[in-house]
Each structure stands twice: as structure tokens, then as C-alpha cells.
ZANULUM-271539 format. One record per residue (C-alpha): residue in one letter; x, y, z; residue number from 1. Coordinates in steps of 0.25 Angstrom, whole numbers, plus 5000, padded with zeros to 4 digits. Each point is the difference from the previous one (the first is absolute). Layout:
BEGIN
NODE   aa     px     py     pz     i
NODE    A      X      Y      Z   NUM
...
This chain:
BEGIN
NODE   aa     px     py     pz     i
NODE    X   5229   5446   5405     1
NODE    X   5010   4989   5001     2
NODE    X   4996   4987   5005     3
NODE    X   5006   4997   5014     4
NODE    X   5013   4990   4999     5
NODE    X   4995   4987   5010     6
NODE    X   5009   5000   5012     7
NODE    X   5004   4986   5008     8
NODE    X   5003   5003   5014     9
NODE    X   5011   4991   5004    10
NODE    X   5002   4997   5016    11
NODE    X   5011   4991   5006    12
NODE    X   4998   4998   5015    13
NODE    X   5007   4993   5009    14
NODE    X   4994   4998   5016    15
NODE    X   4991   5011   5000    16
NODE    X   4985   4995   4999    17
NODE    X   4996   5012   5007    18
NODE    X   5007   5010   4993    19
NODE    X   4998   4997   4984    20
NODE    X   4985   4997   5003    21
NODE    X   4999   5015   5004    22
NODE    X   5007   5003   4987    23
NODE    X   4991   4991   4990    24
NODE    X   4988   5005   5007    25
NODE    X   5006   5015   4998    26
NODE    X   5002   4994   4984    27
NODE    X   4985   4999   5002    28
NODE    X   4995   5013   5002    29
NODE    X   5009   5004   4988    30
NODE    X   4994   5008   4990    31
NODE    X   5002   4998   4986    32
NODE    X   4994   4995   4989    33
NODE    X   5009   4992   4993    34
NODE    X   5002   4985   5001    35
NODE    X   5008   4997   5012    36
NODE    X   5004   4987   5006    37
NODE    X   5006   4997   5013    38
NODE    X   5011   4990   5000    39
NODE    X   5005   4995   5014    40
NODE    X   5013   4990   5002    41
NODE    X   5000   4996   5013    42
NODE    X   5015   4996   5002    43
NODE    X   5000   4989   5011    44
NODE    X   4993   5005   5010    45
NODE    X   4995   4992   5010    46
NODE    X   4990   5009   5007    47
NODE    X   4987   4999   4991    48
NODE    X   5002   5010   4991    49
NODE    X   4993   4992   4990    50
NODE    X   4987   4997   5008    51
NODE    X   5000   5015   5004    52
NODE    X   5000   5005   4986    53
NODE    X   4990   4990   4995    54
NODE    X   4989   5005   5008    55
NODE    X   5001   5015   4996    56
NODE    X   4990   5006   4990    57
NODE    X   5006   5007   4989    58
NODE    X   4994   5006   4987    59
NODE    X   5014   4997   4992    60
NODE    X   5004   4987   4997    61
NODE    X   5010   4993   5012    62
NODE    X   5009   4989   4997    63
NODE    X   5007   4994   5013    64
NODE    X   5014   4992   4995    65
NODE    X   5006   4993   5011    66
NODE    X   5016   4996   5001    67
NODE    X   5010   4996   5007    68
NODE    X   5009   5011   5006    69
NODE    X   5007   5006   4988    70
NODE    X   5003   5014   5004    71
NODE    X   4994   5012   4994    72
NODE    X   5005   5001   4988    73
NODE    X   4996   4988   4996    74
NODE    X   4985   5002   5004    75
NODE    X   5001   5012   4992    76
NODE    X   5005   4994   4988    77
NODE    X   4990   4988   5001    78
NODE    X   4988   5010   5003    79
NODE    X   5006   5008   4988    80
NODE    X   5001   4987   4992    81
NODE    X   4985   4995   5003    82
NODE    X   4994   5015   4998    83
NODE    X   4991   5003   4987    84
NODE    X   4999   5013   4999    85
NODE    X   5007   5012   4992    86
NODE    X   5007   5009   5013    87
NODE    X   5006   4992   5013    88
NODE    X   4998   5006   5012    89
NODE    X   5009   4997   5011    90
NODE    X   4995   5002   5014    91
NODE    X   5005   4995   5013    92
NODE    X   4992   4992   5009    93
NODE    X   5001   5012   5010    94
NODE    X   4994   5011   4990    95
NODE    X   4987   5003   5002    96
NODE    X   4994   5009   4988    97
NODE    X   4992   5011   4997    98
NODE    X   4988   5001   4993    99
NODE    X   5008   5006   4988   100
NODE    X   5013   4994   5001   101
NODE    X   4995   4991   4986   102
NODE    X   4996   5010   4993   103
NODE    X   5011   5008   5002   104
NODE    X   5013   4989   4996   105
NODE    X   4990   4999   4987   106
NODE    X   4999   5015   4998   107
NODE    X   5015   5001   4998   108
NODE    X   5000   4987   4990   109
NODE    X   4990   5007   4994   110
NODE    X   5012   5010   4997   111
NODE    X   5011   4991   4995   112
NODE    X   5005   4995   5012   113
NODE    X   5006   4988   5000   114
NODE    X   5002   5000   5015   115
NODE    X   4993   5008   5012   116
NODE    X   5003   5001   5014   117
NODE    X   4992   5003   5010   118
NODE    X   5000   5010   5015   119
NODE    X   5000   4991   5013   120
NODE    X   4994   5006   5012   121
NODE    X   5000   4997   5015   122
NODE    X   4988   4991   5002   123
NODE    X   4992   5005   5014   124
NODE    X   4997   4986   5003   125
NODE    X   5016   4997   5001   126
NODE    X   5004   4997   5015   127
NODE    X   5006   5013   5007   128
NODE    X   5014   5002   5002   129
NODE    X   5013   5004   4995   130
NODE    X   4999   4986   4992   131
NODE    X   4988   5008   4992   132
NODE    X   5007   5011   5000   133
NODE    X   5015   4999   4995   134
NODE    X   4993   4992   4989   135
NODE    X   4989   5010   4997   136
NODE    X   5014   5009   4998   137
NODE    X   5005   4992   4991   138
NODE    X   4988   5000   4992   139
NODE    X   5001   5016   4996   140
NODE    X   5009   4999   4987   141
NODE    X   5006   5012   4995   142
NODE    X   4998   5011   4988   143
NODE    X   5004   4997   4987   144
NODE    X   5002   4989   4990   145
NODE    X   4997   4986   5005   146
NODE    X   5013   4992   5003   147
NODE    X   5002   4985   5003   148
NODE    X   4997   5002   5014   149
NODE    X   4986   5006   4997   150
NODE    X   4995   4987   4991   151
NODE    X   4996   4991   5011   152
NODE    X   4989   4990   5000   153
NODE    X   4992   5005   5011   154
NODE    X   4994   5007   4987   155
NODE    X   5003   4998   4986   156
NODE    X   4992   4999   4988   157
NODE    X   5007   4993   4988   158
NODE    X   4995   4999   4986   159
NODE    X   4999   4983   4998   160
NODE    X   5010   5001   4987   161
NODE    X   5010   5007   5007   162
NODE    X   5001   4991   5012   163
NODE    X   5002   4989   4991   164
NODE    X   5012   5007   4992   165
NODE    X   5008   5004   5012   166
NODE    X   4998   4986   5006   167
NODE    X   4992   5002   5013   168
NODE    X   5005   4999   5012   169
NODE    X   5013   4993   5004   170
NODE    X   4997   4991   5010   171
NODE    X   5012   5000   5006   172
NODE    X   4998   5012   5008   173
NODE    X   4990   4993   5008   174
NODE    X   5004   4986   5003   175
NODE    X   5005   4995   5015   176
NODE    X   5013   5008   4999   177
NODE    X   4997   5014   4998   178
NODE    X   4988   5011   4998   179
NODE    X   4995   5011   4994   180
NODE    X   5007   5006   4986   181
NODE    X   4992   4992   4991   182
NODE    X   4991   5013   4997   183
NODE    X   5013   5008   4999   184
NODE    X   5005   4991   4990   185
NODE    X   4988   5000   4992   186
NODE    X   4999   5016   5001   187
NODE    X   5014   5001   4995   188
NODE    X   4997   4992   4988   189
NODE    X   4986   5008   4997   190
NODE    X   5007   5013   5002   191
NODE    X   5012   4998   4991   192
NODE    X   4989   4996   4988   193
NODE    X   4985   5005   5003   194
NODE    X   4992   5009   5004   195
NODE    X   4998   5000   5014   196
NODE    X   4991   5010   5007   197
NODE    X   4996   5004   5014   198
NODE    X   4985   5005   5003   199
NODE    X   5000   5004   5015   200
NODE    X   4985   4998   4999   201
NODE    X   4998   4987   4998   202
NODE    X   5001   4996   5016   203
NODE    X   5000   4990   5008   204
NODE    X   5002   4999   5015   205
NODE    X   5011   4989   5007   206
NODE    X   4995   4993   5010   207
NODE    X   5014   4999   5009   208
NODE    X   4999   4987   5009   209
NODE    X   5014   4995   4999   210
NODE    X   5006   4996   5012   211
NODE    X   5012   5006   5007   212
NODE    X   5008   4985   5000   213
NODE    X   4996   4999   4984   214
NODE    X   5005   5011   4998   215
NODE    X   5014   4997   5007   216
NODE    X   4999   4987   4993   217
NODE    X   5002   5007   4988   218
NODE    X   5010   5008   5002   219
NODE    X   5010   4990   4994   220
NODE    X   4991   4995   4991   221
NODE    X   4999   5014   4993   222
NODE    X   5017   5002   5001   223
NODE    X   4999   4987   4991   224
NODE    X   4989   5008   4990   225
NODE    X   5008   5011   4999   226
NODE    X   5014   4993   4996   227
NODE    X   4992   4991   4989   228
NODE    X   4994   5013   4996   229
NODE    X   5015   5009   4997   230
NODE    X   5005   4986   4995   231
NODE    X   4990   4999   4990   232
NODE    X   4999   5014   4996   233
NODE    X   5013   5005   5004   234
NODE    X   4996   5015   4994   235
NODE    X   4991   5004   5012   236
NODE    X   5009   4995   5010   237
NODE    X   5005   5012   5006   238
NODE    X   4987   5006   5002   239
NODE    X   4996   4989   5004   240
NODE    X   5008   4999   5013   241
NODE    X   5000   5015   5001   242
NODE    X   4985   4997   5001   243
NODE    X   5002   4991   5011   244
NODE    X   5008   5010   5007   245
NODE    X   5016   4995   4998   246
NODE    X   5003   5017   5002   247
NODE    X   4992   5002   5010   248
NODE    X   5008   5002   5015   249
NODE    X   4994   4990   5008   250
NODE    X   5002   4989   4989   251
NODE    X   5016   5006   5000   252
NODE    X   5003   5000   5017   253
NODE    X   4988   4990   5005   254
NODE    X   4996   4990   4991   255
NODE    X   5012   4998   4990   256
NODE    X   5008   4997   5015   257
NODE    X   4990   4993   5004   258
NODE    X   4997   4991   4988   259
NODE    X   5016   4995   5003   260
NODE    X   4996   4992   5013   261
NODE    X   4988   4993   4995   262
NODE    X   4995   4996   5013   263
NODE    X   4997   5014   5005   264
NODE    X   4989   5002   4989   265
NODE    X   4993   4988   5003   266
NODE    X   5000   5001   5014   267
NODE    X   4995   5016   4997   268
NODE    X   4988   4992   4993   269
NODE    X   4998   4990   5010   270
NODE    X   4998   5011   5011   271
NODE    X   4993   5009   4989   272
NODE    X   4988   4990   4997   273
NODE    X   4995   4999   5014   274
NODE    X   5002   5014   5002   275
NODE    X   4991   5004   4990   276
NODE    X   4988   4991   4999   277
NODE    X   5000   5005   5016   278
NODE    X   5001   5015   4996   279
NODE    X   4989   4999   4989   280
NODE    X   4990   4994   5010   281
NODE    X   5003   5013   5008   282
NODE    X   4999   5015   5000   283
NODE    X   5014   4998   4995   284
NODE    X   4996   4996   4988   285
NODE    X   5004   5012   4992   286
NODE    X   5013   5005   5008   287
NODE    X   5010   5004   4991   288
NODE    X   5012   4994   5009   289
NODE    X   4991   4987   5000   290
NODE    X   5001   5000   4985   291
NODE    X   5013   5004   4998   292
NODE    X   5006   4988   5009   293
NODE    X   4992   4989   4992   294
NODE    X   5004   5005   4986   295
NODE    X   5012   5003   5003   296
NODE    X   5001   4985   5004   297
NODE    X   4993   4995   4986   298
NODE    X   5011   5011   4993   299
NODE    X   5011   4993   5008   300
NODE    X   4996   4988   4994   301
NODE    X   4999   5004   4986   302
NODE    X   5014   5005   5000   303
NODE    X   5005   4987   5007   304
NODE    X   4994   4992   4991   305
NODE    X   5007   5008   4988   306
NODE    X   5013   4998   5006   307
NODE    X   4999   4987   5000   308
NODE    X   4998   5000   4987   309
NODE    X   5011   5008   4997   310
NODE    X   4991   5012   4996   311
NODE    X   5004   5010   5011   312
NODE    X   5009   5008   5000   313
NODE    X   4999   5001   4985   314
NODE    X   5013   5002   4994   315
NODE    X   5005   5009   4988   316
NODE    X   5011   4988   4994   317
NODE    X   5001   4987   4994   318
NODE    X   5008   4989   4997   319
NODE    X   5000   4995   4988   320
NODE    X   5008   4988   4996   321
NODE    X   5005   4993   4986   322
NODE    X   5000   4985   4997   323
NODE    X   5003   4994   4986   324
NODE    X   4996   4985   5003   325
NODE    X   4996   4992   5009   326
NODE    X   5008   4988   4997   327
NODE    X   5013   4992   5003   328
NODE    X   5012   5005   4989   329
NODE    X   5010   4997   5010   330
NODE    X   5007   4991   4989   331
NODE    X   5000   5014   4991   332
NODE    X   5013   5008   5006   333
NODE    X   4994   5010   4990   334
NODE    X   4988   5003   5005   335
NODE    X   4997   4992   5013   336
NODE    X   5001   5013   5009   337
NODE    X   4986   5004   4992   338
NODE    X   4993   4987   5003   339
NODE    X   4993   5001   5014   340
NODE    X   4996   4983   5003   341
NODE    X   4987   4997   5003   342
NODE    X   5004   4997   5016   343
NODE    X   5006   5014   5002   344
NODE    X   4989   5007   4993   345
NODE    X   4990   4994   5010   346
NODE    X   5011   5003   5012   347
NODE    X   5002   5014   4996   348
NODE    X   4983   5002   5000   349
NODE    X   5000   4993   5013   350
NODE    X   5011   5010   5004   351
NODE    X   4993   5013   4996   352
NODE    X   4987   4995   5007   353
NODE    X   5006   4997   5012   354
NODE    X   5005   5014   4999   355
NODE    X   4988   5006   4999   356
NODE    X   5001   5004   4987   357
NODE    X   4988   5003   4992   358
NODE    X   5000   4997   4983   359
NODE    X   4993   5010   4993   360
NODE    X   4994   5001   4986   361
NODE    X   5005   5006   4988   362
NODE    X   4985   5008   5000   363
NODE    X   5005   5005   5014   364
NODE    X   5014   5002   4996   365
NODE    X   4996   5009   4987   366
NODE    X   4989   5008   5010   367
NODE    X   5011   5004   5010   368
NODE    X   5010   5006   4988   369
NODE    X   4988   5008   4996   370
NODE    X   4999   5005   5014   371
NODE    X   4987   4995   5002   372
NODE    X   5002   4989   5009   373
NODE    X   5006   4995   5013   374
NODE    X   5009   4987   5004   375
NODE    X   4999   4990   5012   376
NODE    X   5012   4999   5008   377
NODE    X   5013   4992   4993   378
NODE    X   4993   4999   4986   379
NODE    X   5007   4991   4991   380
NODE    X   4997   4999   4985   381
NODE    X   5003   4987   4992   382
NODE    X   5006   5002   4985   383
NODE    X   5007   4990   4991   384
NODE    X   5007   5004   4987   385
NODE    X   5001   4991   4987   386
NODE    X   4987   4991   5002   387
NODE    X   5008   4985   5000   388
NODE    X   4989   4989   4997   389
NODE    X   5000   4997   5016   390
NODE    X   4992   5011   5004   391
NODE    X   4988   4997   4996   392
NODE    X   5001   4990   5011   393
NODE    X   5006   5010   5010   394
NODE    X   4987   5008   4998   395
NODE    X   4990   4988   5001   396
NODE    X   5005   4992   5010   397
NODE    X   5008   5009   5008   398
NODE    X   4996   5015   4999   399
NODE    X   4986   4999   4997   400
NODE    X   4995   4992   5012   401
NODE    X   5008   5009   5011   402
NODE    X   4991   5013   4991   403
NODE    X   5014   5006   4995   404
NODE    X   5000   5008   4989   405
NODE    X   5012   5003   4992   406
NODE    X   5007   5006   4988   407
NODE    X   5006   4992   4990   408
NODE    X   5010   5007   4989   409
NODE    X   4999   4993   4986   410
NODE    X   5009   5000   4989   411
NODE    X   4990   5001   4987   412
NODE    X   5008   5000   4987   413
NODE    X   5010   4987   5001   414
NODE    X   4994   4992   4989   415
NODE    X   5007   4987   5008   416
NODE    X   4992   5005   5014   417
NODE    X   5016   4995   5008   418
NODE    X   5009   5009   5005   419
NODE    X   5008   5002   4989   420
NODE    X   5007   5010   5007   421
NODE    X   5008   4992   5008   422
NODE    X   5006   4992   4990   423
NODE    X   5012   5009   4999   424
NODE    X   5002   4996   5013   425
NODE    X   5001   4986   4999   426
NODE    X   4986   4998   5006   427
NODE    X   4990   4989   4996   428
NODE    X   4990   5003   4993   429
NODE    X   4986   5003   5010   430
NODE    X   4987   5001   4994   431
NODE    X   4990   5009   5002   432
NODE    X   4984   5002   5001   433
NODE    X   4996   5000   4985   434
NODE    X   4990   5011   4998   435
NODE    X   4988   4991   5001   436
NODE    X   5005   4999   5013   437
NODE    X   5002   5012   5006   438
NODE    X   4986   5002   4999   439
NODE    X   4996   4991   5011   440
NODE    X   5008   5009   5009   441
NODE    X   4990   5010   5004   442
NODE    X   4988   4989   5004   443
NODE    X   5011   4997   5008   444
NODE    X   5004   5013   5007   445
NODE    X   5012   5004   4993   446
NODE    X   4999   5011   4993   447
NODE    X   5009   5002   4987   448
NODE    X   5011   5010   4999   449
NODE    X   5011   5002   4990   450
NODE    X   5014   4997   5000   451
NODE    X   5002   5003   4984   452
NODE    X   4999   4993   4987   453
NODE    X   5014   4994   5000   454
NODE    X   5005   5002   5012   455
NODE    X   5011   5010   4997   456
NODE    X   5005   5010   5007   457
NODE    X   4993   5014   4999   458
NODE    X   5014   5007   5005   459
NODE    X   5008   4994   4987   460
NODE    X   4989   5004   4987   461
NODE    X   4994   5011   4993   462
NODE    X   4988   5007   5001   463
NODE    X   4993   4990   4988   464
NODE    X   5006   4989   5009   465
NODE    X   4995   5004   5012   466
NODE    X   4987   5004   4994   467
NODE    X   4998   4985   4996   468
NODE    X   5005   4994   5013   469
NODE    X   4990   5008   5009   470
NODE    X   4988   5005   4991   471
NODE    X   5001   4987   4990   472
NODE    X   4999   4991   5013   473
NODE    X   4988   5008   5005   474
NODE    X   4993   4997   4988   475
NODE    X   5004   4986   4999   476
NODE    X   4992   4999   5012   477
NODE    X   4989   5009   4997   478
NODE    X   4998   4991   4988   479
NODE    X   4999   4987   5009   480
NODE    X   4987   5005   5004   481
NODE    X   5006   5004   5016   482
NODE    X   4998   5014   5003   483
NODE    X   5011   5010   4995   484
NODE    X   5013   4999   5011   485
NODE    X   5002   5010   5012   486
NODE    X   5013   4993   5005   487
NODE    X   5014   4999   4992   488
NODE    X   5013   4992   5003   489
NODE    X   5011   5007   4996   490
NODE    X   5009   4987   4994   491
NODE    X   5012   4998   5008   492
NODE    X   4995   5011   5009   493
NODE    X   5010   5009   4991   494
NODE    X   4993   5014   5000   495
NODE    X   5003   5014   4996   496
NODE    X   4992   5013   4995   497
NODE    X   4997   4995   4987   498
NODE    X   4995   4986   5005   499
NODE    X   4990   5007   5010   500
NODE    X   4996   5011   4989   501
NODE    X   4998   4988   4992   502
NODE    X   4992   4993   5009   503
NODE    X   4993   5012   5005   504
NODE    X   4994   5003   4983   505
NODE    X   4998   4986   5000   506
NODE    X   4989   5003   5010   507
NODE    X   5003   4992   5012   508
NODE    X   4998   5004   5014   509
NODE    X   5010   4995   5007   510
NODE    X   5013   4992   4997   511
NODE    X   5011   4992   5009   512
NODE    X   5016   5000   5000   513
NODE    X   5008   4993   5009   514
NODE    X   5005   5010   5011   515
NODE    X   4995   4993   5013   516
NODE    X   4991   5006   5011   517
NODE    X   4987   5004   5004   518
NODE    X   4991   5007   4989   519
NODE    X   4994   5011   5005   520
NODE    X   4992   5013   4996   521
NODE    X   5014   5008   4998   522
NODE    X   5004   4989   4990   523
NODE    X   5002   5004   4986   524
NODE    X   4988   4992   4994   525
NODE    X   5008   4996   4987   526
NODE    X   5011   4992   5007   527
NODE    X   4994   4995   5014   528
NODE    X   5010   4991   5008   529
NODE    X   4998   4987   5001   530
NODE    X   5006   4987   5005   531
NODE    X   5002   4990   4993   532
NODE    X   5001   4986   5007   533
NODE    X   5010   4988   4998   534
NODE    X   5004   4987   5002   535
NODE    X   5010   5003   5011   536
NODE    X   4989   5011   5007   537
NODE    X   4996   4989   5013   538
NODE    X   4999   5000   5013   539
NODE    X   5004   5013   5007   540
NODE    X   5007   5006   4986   541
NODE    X   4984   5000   4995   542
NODE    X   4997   5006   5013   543
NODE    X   5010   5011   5000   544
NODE    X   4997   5004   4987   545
NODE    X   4986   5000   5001   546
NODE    X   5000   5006   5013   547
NODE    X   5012   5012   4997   548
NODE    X   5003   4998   4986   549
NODE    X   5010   5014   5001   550
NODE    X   5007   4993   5011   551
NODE    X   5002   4986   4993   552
NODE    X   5006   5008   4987   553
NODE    X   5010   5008   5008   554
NODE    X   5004   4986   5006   555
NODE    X   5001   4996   4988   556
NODE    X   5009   5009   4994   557
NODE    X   5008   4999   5013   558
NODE    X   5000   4986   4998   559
NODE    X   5004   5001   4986   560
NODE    X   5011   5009   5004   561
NODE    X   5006   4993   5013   562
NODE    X   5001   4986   4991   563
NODE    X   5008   5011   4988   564
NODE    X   5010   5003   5011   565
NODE    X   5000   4984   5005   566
NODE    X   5003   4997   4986   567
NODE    X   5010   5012   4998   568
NODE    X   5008   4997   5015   569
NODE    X   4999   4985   4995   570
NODE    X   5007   5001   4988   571
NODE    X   5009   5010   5006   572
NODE    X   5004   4990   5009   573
NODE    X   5002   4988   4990   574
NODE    X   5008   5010   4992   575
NODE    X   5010   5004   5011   576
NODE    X   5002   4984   5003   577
């Protein structure tokens, strides 16, 4: 017989003396006969949660680590990093156990699992009500294979190696501006790479005792979780807010208008939290038109929330924007259009804020050409072509602590690392990240794309050529060490049907001309529009272009073609005098 894996039970609690007291006693009439340890990280409370625990009797082994108020992931994590044994098991201070509940996460590690997750059930000793009940709801999870949203950490039993590879929980979840998610994270990273099983009988029972005004004040709170969570794994996002009803009608024709006058939500909940800590102390307490009133107030919360944020209604296009450097080259006739000064960079990321635009990542912006994912409203996405030396310090001082991500385009087989390119034009000579360089980009969030090996046009070579240019620069990259590049540059912006077949063998997922507009799902992935930004784009010209690029390029042309005819009449005139 195999010798039973020794478990460390690991509790964060917060506030609830009562409550994860009866789960550590439950812990006590366990039975198993492995080594087990109880290990509680009291987070800040301030309600003797300490003293309470001390005084049980237990025949494992408890360890009481108390902290300031850290959040949950982070108890976890410390619980997690204080533990000793082979298997850690996550409980919440709300679950009470049954006597097999041990035995039965070890079975299944007995089996190979790297990961188990348990049943939850109604406990009896929950307070009545639809609180209780919507929750008790919730709780059922459906037939089939475990997803992210069935990986929570009510329950879940993680092999201690495993835990430490996928780097625990992030604590970000949990901290002051948002909840929940931390556990779908970490599901997410176990499913995609281990082997994660549920056993519906290993069972433990929720003691439901949160309160109807906690549970509004999370509403926003969970909005926030939920946009960190499709921000940082961008691939479930769509079923993400499908999950959290985005298709649902009530969300289209009551909360969605709703959510646009932010004070209606928030005087819903203020009138809602009253309401129901009266019905629950009545015979009301289960009245479906009760419960309906007060979480439809916590839902017209949550989608308020995410529209602030910019996250509702999600969108299905993006901006993305071209920049070449961030410098002043006004003394350059050649090429100061392409240099962007400092002052107007900074002014044209004030303007898109003010605007309500949100910057996404290029993670999120690959997820949604794969179909998987889903944009905020007014997504924007930052590129820059040729890597000049300044943007290095664009990405450190600028990008970096405002959290925006971008693409950056490099040129990889100019032995002089300048713009060589230019030089037929008169321009000076501009140099650019040496290879060493560019690999401090990604620590930085900027993502390295391709804009070829010499910077010639893909339009005006051969196949050899255009093999070189677009495969060649792929491995140049490859063989800095950064991970092989999904995003091409065509130089110039000159395309045709050979450049994208090109760049399509070369194996990228997407590349950028220079038609301006909105990219979209209708876009052909091999030449998505972009604009690209210049000296002369400020005030309401940046505004007009970024907010109806179509319509600034057809006053453009028209501009282009009244100042012809100016010109023509003009010289007409001088002519005939």
C-alpha cells in the first residue's frame, strides 16, 4: 500500500472568529491517517481570531500566523510558503469538512493528480434566506470537464511542487482595489499544464454568513477582478463575460442603460441594503421578488463599475497607432514628420485618456485576432517601427509606469544598427537599439515585432528577397533569445500579395500596412490598418484622426485637392497678367 502524501491545510481568514473556528474544529474530526498540519494566517483581523483558535484542542498540529491586512491571496501565498508538507490543501475559512474530505484529495494524488478539487455544499448551520440560497445555487457546478471557473479555493488540493512552478497566487487579485479571480487565475495556469481532477466526494459544507451590504460592497470590487483577469489572460475573456452574463437580456435593456447614469445603481444599493437585512429577519426572507431587487442592485453595480473602466459595452475594434521616435528631428526636413517630441507624446496619451480610451496589450490584441477574446471600449494599441535608441527610455519612464504595453518593429540585419535607408533621402543618419538592447524591451512591456532585415520594401523583391526580409528577421530575433515574433511591419507600409504570402510562410500572425482605420474582425490579418502618428498630428488634427480616422483621410484628400486647384486657378491667374 502506498504511504499517505502528508497534507498542510492552509486557512486565510479575515474577521470571522466564529466562522473559521467551526472549520478548524470540523478539520479535527477528520479522519485520515496521514500527517496533516493546520496552518492559519489570520489577515488583520481585529476580532480575536487568534485567541479564539488558540484555545481549541486539535490532534494535528495548528500554527496561528498573524499579519496585517494583506488580502487573500497573499495569506494564501504566506500559509503556502510556511507549510511543510508534500499536498496544500486550500480551504476557506467558511468550509467546514467532512470526516473524509482528507482522505479523499489524497486518494486522487495517490492517482497522479497534480491537482484536486473538491464538492461544496450548503452548510445547515448557514443563516436562512435567499442570501443562503442564490449562493447554495451558485455552488452546483456543471457535467463535464473542469474549466477555470470550477478551480476555486473554497476547495483545492495542490501538489506542493506544482504550486511553486506556476508561482502561487497573484496577489493582485485580492489587494484593496478589487476581489475574487485569484483562484481563476491559478486554475487557468494548472489546467493549461497539469493534471487537475474533481472528486465530488471529497465534501465540505459552506457556512454562508456574508452580509447583504458586503456583498454590495463588492460588486465593484469584483468588476475590477474580472478586467485584471481578461487583461492578463486575454484568451478566456469572452467566456469570461459571457459567464457574467454580457448576452443575457436584462444585462442588454436594464443594467447596460443603467450603468450609463451612475448614480442610479448606487442609489438601487443604497435602498437595496436596508431592504434586505429587514426581509431576512422576516418571513420574507426567501421571497423570490426580495431577492431579485437586491441582486439586481449588486449586478447594476458590477456593470457600472466596468463601464467606468471602459470594459462595458465591450467592443469588436481597435485603434492601433504607429510611432517612429520619440524625439525632436525638427531640424531634419527629411524626416522630422517621423519624430514625435517628448511634450506631444505625453499630450497625445493625455488626450486619449481624457477620451476614454483604454490601451491594451499586445497578448490581448493577438487573443482577439484568434477569436478568442473581447475588447474594452475605444481600445487603442501602441506600436513603434525601427527601435531608435530613445525608446528604451520611452518604455521606462513613460510607458511602463502608466502599465501600457506595446509593439515595437525592429530592423535586425543592418550591421550599422542606423537607418541606413534614409540616406537616399538626405536624412541624417539615426541610430538604433543594437541587439543587446532590444532585449531589455520585454522586461519592459514591449513586445518585439518585425519590420525586416534591411528595411526594403517587400513589394519591389523576389521571393529569395522577401524570404530573408521576413523569415530571416524572424530568426534574428529568435536567436536573441526573445520568443519567435507574431507581429510584422511591412516597411514602407508597401504591400501586395506576395509580401503577405511571404510574411504568412514566414509564420507571423498578423502584420500592419498603413491604410488608416479601425482594425476590426472583418480586417485582413496580413495587412491591418494602422495609423501612424506625426509631428504635425496635435490638438484637434490628433483628435480627428484618432477619433474618425476615415473621416480625417477624406478631408485630407479633399485638402489635397482644393490646395491643387488653389494652386492651378493661381498660376492661371499669374499667367493671364
Amino acid at each position: 500500500m502506498d504511504e499517505l502524501p502528508s497534507l498542510s491545510v492552509l486557512i486565510p481568514t479575515y474577521q470571522r472568529r466564529q466562522v473559521v473556528c467551526a472549520a478548524v474544529e470540523a478539520l479535527a474530526k477528520a479522519l485520515y491517517g496521514g500527517e496533516v498540519e493546520i496552518i492559519v494566517v489570520v489577515d488583520g483581523s481585529t476580532d480575536g481570531t487568534a485567541e479564539g483558535l488558540a484555545h481549541l484542542s486539535l490532534p494535528f498540529p495548528l500554527r496561528i500566523i498573524e499579519q496585517s491586512n494583506r488580502g487573500a491571496a497573499h495569506a494564501r501565498n504566506r500559509a503556502a510558503a510556511e507549510a511543510r508538507h508534500d499536498i496544500l490543501l486550500f480551504l476557506d475559512d467558511d468550509m467546514l469538512c467532512a470526516a473524509d474530505m482528507l482522505a479523499e484529495h489524497a486518494r486522487l494524488h495517490l492517482a497522479g493528480a497534480d491537482a484536486v478539487v473538491g464538492d461544496v455544499l450548503r452548510d445547515p448551520g448557514s443563516p436562512a434566506g435567499f442570501m443562503s440560497d442564490s449562493n447554495e445555487a451558485w455552488l452546483k457546478r456543471g457535467a463535464g470537464p473542469l474549466t477555470l471557473f470550477d478551480v476555486w479555493t473554497g476547495q483545492l488540493s495542490v501538489r506542493r511542487s506544482v504550486f511553486e512552478e506556476v508561482g502561487g497566487f497573484d496577489e493582485g487579485y485580492t489587494d484593496e482595489t478589487a476581489f475574487a479571480n485569484e483562484d481563476a487565475d491559478l486554475g487557468i495556469r494548472l489546467l493549461a499544464s497539469y493534471d487537475v481532477r474533481h472528486n465530488p466526494a471529497a465534501i465540505s459544507y459552506q457556512r454562508y454568513v456574508v452580509s447583504p451590504r458586503e456583498l454590495i460592497r463588492r460588486a465593484p470590487l469584483r468588476a475590477a477582478g474580472d478586467v485584471r483577469l481578461a487583461c492578463k489572460q486575454p484568451q478566456i475573456s469572452r467566456s469570461l463575460f459571457e459567464a457574467r452574463g454580457v448576452s443575457r437580456r436584462s444585462t442588454r435593456w436594464v443594467f447596460g442603460p443603467l450603468s450609463a447614469i451612475p448614480l442610479l445603481p448606487r442609489l438601487w444599493a443604497a435602498l437595496a441594503t436596508p431592504v434586505a437585512n429587514l426581509g431576512l429577519k422576516t418571513s420574507f426572507r426567501s421571497n423570490r421578488t426580495l431577492s431579485r431587487f437586491f441582486l439586481g442592485a449588486r449586478a447594476a453595480l458590477y456593470w457600472s463599475e466596468l463601464r467606468r473602466r471602459g470594459w462595458y459595452p465591450l467592443s469588436g475594434r481597435v485603434l492601433v497607432l504607429g510611432y517612429h521616435a520619440v524625439q525632436d528631428w525638427s531640424d531634419d526636413p527629411a524626416l522630422r514628420q517621423y519624430a514625435v517630441p517628448r511634450a506631444l507624446f505625453l499630450e497625445h496619451l493625455r488626450s486619449l485618456y481624457r477620451r476614454g480610451f483604454q490601451f491594451v496589450s499586445p497578448e490581448l490584441f493577438a487573443a482577439y485576432l484568434a477569436g478568442n477574446a473581447v475588447l474594452p471600449r475605444r481600445a487603442v494599441l501602441l506600436t513603434f517601427d525601427d527601435c531608435y535608441v530613445d525608446l528604451i527610455e520611452v518604455a521606462r519612464d513613460i510607458l511602463q509606469p502608466r502599465k501600457i504595453e506595446a509593439v515595437a518593429f525592429a530592423v535586425t540585419g543592418l550591421a550599422s544598427a542606423t537607418n541606413e535607408w534614409d540616406r537616399t533621402l538626405g536624412a541624417a543618419s539615426r541610430p538604433l537599439l543594437q541587439p543587446q538592447e532590444l532585449k531589455s524591451l520585454p522586461n519592459l512591456g514591449v513586445e518585439i515585432g518585425s519590420h525586416s532585415r534591411t528595411h526594403r520594401s517587400l513589394a519591389a523583391h523576389g521571393d529569395e528577397e522577401r524570404s530573408d526580409e521576413t523569415h530571416g528577421s524572424a530568426d534574428d530575433i529568435e536567436a536573441l533569445g526573445l520568443p519567435r515574433p507574431r507581429f510584422f511591419a511591412y516597411p514602407f507600409g508597401e504591400v501586395d500579395d506576395e509580401a503577405r504570402s511571404a510574411v504568412r510562410k514566414a509564420g507571423f500572425a498578423a502584420a500592419f500596412g498603413i491604410a488608416e482605420g479601425w482594425a476590426d474582425l472583418g480586417s485582413d490579418p496580413l495587412d491591418l490598418p494602422r495609423i501612424i502618428v506625426h509631428s504635425a498630428d496635435r490638438g484637434w488634427r490628433f483628435h480627428l484622426r484618432t477619433a474618425a480616422p476615415a473621416l480625417y483621410e477624406r478631408l485630407d484628400v479633399f485638402q489635397a485637392r482644393l490646395r491643387r486647384r488653389l494652386g492651378s486657378a493661381l498660376g492661371w491667374l499669374f499667367a493671364r497678367s
